[in-house]
VOSE-104737 format. One record per residue (C-alpha): residue number from 1; x negated, y negated, z; residue in three letters. Coordinates in nm, 3 decimals. Last residue first. Layout:
nr = NUM x = X y = Y z = Z rest = ALA
...
END
This chain:
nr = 308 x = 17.301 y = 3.149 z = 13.434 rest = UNK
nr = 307 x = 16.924 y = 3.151 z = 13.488 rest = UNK
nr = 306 x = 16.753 y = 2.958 z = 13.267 rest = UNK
nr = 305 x = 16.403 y = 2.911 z = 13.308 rest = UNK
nr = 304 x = 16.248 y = 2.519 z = 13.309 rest = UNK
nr = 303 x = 15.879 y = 2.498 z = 13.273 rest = UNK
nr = 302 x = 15.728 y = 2.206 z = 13.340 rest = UNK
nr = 301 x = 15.442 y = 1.993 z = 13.191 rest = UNK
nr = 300 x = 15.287 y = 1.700 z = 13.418 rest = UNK
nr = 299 x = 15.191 y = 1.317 z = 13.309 rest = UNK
nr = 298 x = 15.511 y = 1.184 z = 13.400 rest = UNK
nr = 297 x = 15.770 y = 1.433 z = 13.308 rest = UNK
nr = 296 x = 15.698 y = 1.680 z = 13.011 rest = UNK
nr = 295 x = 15.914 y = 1.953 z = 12.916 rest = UNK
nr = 294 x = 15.910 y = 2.273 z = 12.838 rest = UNK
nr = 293 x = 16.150 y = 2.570 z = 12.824 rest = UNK
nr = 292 x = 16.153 y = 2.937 z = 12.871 rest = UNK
nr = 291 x = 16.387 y = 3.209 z = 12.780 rest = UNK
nr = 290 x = 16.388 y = 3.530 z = 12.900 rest = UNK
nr = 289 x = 16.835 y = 3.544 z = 12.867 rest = UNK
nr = 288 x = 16.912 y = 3.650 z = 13.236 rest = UNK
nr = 287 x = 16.601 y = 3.814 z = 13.383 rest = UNK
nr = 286 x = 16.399 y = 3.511 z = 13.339 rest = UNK
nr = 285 x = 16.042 y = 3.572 z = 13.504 rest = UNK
nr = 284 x = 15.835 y = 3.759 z = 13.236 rest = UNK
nr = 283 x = 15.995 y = 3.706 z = 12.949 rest = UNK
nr = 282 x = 16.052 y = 3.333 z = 13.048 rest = UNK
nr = 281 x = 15.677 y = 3.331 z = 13.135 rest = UNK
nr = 280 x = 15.480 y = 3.483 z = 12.846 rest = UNK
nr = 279 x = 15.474 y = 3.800 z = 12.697 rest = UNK
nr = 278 x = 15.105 y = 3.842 z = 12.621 rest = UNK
nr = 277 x = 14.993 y = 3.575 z = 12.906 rest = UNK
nr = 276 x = 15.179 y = 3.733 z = 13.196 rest = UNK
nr = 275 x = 15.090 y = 4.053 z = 13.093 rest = UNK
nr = 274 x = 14.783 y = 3.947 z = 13.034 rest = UNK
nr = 273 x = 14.679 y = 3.821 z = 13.368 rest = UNK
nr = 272 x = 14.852 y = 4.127 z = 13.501 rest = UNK
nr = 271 x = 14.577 y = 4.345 z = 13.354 rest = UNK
nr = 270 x = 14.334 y = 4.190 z = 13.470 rest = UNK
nr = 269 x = 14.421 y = 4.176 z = 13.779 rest = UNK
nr = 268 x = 14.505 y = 4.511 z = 13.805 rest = UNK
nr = 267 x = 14.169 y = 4.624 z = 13.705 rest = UNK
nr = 266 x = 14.223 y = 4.970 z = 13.746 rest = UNK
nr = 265 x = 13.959 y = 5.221 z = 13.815 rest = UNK
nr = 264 x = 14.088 y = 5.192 z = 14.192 rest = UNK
nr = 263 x = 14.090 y = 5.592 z = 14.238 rest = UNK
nr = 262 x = 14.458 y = 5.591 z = 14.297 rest = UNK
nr = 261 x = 14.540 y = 5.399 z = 14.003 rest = UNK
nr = 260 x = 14.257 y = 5.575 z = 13.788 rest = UNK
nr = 259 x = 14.426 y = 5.975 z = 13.882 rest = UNK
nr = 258 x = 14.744 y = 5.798 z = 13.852 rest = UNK
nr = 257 x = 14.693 y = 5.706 z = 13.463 rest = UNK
nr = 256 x = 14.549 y = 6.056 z = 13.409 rest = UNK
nr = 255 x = 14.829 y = 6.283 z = 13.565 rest = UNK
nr = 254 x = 15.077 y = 6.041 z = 13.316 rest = UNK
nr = 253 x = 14.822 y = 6.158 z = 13.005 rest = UNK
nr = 252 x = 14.793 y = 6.502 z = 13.106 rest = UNK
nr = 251 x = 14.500 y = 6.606 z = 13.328 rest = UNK
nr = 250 x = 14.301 y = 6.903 z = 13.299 rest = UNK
nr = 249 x = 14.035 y = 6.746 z = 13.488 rest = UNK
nr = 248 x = 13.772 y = 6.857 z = 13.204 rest = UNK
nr = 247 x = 13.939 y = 6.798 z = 12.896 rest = UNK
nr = 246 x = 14.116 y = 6.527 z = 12.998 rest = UNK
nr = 245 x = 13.903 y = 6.317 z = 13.235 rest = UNK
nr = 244 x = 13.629 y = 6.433 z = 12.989 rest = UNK
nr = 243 x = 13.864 y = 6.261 z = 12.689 rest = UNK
nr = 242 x = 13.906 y = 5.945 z = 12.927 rest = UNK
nr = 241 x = 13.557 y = 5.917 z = 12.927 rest = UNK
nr = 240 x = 13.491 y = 5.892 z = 12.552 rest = UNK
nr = 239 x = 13.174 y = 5.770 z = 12.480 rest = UNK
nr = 238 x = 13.068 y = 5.840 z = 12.818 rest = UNK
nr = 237 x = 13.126 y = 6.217 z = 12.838 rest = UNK
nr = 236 x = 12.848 y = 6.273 z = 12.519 rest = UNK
nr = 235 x = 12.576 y = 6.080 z = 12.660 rest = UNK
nr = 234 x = 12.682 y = 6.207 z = 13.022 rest = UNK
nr = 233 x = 12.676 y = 6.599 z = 12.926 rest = UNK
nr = 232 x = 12.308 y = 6.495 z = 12.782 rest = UNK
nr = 231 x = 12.213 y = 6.306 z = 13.115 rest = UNK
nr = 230 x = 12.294 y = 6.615 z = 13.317 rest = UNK
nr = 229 x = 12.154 y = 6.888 z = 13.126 rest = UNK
nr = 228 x = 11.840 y = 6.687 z = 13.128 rest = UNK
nr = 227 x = 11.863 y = 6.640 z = 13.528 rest = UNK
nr = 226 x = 11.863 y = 7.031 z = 13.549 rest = UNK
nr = 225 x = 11.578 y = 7.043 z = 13.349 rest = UNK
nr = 224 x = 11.331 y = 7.086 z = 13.573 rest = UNK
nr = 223 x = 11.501 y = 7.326 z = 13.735 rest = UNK
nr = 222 x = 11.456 y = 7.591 z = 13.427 rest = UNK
nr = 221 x = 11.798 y = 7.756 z = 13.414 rest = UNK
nr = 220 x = 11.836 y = 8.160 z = 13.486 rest = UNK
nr = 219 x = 11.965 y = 8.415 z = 13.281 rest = UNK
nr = 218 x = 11.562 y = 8.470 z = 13.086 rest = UNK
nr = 217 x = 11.605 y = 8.486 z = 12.697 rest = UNK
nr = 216 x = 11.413 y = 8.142 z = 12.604 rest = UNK
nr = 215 x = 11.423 y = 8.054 z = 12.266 rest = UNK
nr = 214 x = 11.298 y = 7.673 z = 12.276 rest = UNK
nr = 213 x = 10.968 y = 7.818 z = 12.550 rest = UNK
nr = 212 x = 10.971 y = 8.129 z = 12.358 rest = UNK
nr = 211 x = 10.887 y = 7.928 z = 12.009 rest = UNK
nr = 210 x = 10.611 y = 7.716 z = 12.133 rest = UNK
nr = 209 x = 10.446 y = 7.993 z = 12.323 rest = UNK
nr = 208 x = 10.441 y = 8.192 z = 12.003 rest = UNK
nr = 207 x = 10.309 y = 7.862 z = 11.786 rest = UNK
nr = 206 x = 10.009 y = 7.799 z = 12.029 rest = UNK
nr = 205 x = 9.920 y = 8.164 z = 11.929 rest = UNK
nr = 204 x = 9.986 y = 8.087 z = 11.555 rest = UNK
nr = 203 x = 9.723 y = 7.752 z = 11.617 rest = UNK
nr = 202 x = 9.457 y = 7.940 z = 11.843 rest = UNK
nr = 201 x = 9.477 y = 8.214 z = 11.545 rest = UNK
nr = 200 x = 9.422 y = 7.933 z = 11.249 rest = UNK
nr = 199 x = 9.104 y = 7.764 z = 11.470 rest = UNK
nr = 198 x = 8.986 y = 8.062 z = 11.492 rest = UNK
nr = 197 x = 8.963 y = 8.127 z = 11.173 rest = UNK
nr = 196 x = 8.824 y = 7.851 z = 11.089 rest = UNK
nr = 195 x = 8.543 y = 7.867 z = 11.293 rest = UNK
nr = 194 x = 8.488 y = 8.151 z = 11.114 rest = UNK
nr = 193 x = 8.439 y = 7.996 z = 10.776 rest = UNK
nr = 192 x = 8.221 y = 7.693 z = 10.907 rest = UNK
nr = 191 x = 7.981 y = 7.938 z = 11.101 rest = UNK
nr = 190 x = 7.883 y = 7.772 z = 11.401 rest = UNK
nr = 189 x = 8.030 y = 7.938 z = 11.705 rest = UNK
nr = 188 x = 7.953 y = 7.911 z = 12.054 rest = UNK
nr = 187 x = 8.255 y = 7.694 z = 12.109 rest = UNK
nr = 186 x = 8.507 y = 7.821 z = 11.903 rest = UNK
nr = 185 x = 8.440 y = 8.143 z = 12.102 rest = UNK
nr = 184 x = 8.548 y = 7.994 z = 12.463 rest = UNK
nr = 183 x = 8.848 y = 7.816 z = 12.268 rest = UNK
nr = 182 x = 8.953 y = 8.174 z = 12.133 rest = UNK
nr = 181 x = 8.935 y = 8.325 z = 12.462 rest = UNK
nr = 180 x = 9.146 y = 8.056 z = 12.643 rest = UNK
nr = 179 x = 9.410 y = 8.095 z = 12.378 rest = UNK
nr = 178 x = 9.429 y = 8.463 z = 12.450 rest = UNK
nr = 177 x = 9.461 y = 8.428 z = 12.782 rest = UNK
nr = 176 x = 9.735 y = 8.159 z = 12.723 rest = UNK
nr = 175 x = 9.910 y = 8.442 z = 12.466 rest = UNK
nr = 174 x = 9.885 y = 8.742 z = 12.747 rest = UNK
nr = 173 x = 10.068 y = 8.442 z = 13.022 rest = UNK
nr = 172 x = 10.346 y = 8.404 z = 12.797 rest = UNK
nr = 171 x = 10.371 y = 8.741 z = 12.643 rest = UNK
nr = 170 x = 10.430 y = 8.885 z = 13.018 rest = UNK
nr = 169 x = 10.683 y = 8.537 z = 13.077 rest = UNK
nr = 168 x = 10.913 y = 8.682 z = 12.786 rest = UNK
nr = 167 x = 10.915 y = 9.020 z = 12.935 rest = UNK
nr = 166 x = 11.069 y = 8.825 z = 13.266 rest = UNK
nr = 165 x = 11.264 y = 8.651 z = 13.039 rest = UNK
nr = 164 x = 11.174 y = 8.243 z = 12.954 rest = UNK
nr = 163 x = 11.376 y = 7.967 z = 13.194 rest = UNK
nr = 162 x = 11.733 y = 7.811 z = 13.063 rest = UNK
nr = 161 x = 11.712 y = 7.482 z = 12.927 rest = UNK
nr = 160 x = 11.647 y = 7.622 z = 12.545 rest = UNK
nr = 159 x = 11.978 y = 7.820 z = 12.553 rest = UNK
nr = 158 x = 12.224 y = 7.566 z = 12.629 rest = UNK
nr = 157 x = 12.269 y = 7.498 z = 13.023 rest = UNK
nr = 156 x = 12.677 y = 7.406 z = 13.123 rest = UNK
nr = 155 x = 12.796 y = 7.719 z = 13.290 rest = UNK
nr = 154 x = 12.389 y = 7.781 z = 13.399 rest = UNK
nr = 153 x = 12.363 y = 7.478 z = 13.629 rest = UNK
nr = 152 x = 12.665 y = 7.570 z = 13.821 rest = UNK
nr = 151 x = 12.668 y = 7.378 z = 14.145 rest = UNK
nr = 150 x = 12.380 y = 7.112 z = 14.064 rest = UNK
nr = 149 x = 12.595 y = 7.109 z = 13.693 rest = UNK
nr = 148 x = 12.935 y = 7.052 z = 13.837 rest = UNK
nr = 147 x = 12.814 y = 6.804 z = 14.111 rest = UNK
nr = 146 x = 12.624 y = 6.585 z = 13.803 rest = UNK
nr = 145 x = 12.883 y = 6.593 z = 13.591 rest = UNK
nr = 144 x = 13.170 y = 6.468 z = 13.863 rest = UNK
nr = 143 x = 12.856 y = 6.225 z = 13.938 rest = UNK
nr = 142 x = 12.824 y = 6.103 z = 13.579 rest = UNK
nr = 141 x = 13.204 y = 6.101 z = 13.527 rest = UNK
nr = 140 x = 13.315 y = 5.887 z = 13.872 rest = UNK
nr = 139 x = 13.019 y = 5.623 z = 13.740 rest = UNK
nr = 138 x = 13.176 y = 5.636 z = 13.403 rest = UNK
nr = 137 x = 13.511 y = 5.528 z = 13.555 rest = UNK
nr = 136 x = 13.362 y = 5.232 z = 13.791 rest = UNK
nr = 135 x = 13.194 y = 5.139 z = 13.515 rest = UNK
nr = 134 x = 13.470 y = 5.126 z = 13.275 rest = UNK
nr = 133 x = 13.729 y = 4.934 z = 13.479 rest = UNK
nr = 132 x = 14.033 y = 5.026 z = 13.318 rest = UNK
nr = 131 x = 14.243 y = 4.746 z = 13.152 rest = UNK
nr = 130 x = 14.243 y = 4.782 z = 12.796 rest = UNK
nr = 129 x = 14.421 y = 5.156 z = 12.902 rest = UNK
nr = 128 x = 14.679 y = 5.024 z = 13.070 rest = UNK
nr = 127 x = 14.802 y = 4.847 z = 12.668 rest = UNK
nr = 126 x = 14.753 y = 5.171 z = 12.518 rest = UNK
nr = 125 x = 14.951 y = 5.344 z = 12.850 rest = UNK
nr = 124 x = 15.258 y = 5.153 z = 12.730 rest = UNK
nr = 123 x = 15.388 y = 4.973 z = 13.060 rest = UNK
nr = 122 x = 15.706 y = 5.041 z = 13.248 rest = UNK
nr = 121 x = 15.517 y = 5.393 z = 13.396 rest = UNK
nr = 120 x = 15.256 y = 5.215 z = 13.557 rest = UNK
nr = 119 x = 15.382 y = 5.110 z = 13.893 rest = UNK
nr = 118 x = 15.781 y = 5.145 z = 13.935 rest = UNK
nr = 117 x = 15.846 y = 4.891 z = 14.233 rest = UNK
nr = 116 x = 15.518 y = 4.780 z = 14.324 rest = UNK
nr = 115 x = 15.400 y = 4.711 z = 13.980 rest = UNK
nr = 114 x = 15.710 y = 4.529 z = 13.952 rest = UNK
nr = 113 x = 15.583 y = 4.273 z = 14.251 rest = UNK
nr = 112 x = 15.300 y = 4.250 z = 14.079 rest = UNK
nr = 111 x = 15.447 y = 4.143 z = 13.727 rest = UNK
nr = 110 x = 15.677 y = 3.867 z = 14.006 rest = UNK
nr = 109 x = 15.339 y = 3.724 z = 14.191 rest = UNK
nr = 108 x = 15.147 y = 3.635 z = 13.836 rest = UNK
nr = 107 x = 15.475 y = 3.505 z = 13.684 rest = UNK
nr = 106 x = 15.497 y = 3.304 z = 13.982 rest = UNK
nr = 105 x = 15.158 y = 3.154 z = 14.036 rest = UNK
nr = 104 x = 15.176 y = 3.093 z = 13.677 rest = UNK
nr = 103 x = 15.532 y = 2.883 z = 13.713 rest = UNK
nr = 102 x = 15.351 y = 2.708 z = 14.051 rest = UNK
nr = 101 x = 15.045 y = 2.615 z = 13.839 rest = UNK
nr = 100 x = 15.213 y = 2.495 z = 13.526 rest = UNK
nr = 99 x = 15.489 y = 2.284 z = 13.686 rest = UNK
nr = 98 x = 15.795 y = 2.442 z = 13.847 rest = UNK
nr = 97 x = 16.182 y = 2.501 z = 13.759 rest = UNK
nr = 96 x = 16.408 y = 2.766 z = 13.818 rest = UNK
nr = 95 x = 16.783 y = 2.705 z = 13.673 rest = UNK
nr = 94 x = 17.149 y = 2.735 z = 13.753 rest = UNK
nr = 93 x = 17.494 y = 2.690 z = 13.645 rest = UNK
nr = 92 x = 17.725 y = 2.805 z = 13.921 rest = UNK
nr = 91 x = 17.929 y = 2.495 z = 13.875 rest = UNK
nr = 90 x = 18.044 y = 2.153 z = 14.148 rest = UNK
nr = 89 x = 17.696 y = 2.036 z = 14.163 rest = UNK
nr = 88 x = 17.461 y = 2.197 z = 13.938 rest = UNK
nr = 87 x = 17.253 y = 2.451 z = 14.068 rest = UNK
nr = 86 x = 16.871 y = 2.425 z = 14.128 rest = UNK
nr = 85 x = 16.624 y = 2.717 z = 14.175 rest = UNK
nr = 84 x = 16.235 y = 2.606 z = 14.302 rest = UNK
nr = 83 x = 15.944 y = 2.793 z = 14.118 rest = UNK
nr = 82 x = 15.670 y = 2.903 z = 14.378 rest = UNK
nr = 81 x = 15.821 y = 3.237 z = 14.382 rest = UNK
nr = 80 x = 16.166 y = 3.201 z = 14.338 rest = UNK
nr = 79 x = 16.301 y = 2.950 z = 14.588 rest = UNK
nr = 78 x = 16.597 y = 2.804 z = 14.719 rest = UNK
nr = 77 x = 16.919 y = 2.614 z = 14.628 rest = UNK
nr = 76 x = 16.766 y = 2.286 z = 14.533 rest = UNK
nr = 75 x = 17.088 y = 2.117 z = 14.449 rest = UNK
nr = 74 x = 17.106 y = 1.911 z = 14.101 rest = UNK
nr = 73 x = 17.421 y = 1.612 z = 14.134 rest = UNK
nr = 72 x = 17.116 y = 1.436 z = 14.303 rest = UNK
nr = 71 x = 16.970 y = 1.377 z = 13.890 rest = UNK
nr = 70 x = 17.300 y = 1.196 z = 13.796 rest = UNK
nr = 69 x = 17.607 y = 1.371 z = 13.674 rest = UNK
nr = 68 x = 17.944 y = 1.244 z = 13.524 rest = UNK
nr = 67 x = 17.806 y = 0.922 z = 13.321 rest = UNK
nr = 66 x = 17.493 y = 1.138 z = 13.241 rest = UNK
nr = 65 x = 17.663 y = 1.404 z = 13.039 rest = UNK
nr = 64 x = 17.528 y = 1.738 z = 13.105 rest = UNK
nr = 63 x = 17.414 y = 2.026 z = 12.881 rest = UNK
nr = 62 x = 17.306 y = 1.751 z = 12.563 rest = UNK
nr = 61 x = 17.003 y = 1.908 z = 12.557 rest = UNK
nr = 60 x = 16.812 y = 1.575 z = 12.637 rest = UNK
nr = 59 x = 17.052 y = 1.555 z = 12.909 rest = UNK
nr = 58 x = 16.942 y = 1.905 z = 13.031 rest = UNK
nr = 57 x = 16.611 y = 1.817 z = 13.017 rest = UNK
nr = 56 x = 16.572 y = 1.548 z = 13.169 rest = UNK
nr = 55 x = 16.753 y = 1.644 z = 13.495 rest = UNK
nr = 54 x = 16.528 y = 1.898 z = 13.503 rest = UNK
nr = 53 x = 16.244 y = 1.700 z = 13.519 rest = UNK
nr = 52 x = 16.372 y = 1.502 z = 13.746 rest = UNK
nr = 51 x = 16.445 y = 1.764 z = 13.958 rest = UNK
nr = 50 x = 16.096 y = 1.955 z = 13.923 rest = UNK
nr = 49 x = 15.990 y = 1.598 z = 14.004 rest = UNK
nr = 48 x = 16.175 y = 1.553 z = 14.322 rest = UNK
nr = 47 x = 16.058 y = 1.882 z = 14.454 rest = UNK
nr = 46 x = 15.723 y = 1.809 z = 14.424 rest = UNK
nr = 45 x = 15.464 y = 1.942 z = 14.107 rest = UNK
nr = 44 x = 15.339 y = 1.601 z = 14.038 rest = UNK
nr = 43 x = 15.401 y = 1.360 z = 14.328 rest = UNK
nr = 42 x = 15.735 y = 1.106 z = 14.337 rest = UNK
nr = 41 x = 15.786 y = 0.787 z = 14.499 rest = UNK
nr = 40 x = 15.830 y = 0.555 z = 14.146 rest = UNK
nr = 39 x = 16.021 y = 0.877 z = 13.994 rest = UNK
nr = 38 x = 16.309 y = 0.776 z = 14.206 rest = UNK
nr = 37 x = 16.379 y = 1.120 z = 14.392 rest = UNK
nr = 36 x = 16.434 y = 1.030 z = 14.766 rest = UNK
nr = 35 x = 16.700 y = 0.770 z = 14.663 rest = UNK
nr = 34 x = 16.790 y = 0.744 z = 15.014 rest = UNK
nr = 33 x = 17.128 y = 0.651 z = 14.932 rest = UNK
nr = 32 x = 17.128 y = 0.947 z = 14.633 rest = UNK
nr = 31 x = 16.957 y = 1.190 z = 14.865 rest = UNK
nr = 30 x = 17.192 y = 1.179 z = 15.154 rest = UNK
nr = 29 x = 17.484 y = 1.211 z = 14.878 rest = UNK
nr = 28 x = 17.325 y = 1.520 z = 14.770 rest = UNK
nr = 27 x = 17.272 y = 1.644 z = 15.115 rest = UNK
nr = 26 x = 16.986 y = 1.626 z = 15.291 rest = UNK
nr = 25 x = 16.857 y = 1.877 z = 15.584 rest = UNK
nr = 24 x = 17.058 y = 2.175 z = 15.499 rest = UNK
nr = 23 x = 17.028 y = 2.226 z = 15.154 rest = UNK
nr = 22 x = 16.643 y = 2.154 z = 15.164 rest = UNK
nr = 21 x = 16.625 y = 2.450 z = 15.418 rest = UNK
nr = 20 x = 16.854 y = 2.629 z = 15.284 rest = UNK
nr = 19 x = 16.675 y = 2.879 z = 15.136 rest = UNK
nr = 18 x = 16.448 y = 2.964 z = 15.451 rest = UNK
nr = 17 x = 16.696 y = 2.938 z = 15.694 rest = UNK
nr = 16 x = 16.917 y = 3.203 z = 15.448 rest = UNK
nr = 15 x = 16.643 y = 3.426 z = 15.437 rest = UNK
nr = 14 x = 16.756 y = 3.579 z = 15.117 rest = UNK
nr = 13 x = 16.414 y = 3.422 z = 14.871 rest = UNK
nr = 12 x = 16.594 y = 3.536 z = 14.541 rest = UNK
nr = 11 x = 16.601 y = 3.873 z = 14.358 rest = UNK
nr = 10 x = 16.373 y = 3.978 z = 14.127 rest = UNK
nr = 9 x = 16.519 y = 4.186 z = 13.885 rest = UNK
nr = 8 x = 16.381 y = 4.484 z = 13.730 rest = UNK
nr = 7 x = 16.206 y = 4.537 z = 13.379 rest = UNK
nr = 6 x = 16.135 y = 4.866 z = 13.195 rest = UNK
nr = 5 x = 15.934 y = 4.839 z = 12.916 rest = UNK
nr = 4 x = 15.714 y = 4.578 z = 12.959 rest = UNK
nr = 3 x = 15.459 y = 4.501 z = 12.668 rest = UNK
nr = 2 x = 15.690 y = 4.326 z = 12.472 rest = UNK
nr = 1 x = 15.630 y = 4.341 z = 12.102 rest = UNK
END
């Protein structure tokens, strides 16, 4: 399945110094006396061995018959990327050719170049999605929390973070007197049976303070648990943070994918990487058919793209 939906064309280096600056300099015949491409003076990844290489290949393919055409009859026409274009002598047939490195470096530069031109909206937003840069999002979502809650503690306080009623408090402080009697009496006294006793009523007092402190009925939140309320809106924001960005930022799913562009929660790098690598180079750089050949000169793979 390709990843890219919508694809645009790259168009050539149109500097015309620039392009022809092999053209210009030797022609083919210049080449063929000097013999500037025997493979004995040749470097992996040169111009004379993308040529070669080439030049291989289409004989091997049976495309050119080596009686009419010999390796010079291939013009370097310019670049794409760091891939150099050849056309055959005499036709508009041409081809991009580079080793492993330069064909990368190419595919790399050409998916960023189409992020440039239509950004996210060519790619399924499942695939943009493997890409976002987690801690930089859940980082956004702890402080977004954390402003909401400093600003509005009581919007996002459930009922046993908010402080006791002002009648509440009144029991409060009568049940800790209480206690504080009982403990002075459990101290004086000796009788097995009453001691007891007080030890039961110092227990169901204990138990009223327990139960208005989880049922408080006061409008206000306790500060001290302000950074609770945080840290328990996080725990649930952070296994799904795009869901908060939803929910919360009342953003649809296209709102959403800008909102992490423009706040760098994109790995772009990333996700270019496997572009390149998911659909691989002829999809990526060969807008004519997106084929992509191999073929081995010397020691060196190249990659030879169509482009008729």
């Amino acid at each position: 399945m390709e990843i890219i939906k919508v694809v645009t064309k790259k168009q050539l280096v149109e500097n015309v110094s620039s392009l022809n600056e092999w053209v210009l300099h030797d022609t083919p015949k210049e080449r063929r006396e000097k013999d500037v491409w025997n493979p004995k003076n040749l470097h992996s990844g040169d111009l004379g061995s993308n040529a070669n290489a080439l030049y291989n290949f289409l004989v091997e393919n049976g495309d050119i018959d080596t009686e009419e055409y010999d390796v010079y009859d291939l013009i370097p026409w310019g670049e794409f990327y760091h891939m150099t274009e050849f056309r055959l002598a005499d036709t508009k047939d041409t081809w991009y050719v580079g080793d492993e490195i330069d064909t990368h470096r190419s595919a790399m530069e050409n998916v960023k170049d189409l992020l440039e031109d239509i950004g996210l909206e060519g790619f399924s937003q499942d695939f943009v999605k493997k890409h976002i840069n987690l801690r930089r999002l859940n980082n956004f979502v702890y402080q977004n929390i954390s402003d909401n809650v400093y600003d509005e503690p009581d919007a996002y306080a459930e009922t046993s973070e908010m402080t006791p009623s002002f009648r509440q408090k009144q029991y409060l402080e009568f049940y800790e007197i209480k206690i504080k009697k009982l403990q002075g009496m459990l101290k004086d006294e000796s009788d097995p049976e009453k001691i007891d006793k007080l030890m039961s009523d110092i227990q169901a007092t204990e138990k009223k303070i327990e139960n208005i402190y989880e049922n408080p009925e006061g409008e206000e939140v306790d500060e001290d648990k302000i950074d609770e309320i945080i840290e328990r809106l996080y725990n649930l924001a952070k296994n799904d943070p795009l869901d908060y960005l939803r929910e919360f930022g009342g953003l649809s799913e296209k709102g959403m994918l800008e909102f992490l562009v423009n706040q760098d929660m994109i790995d772009m790098d990333s996700l270019v990487r496997d572009v390149v690598d998911t659909d691989g180079y002829g999809h990526t750089l060969n807008t004519y058919d997106g084929s992509e050949n191999e073929i081995m000169f010397g020691d060196t793979l190249y990659y030879i793209l169509n482009n008729q």
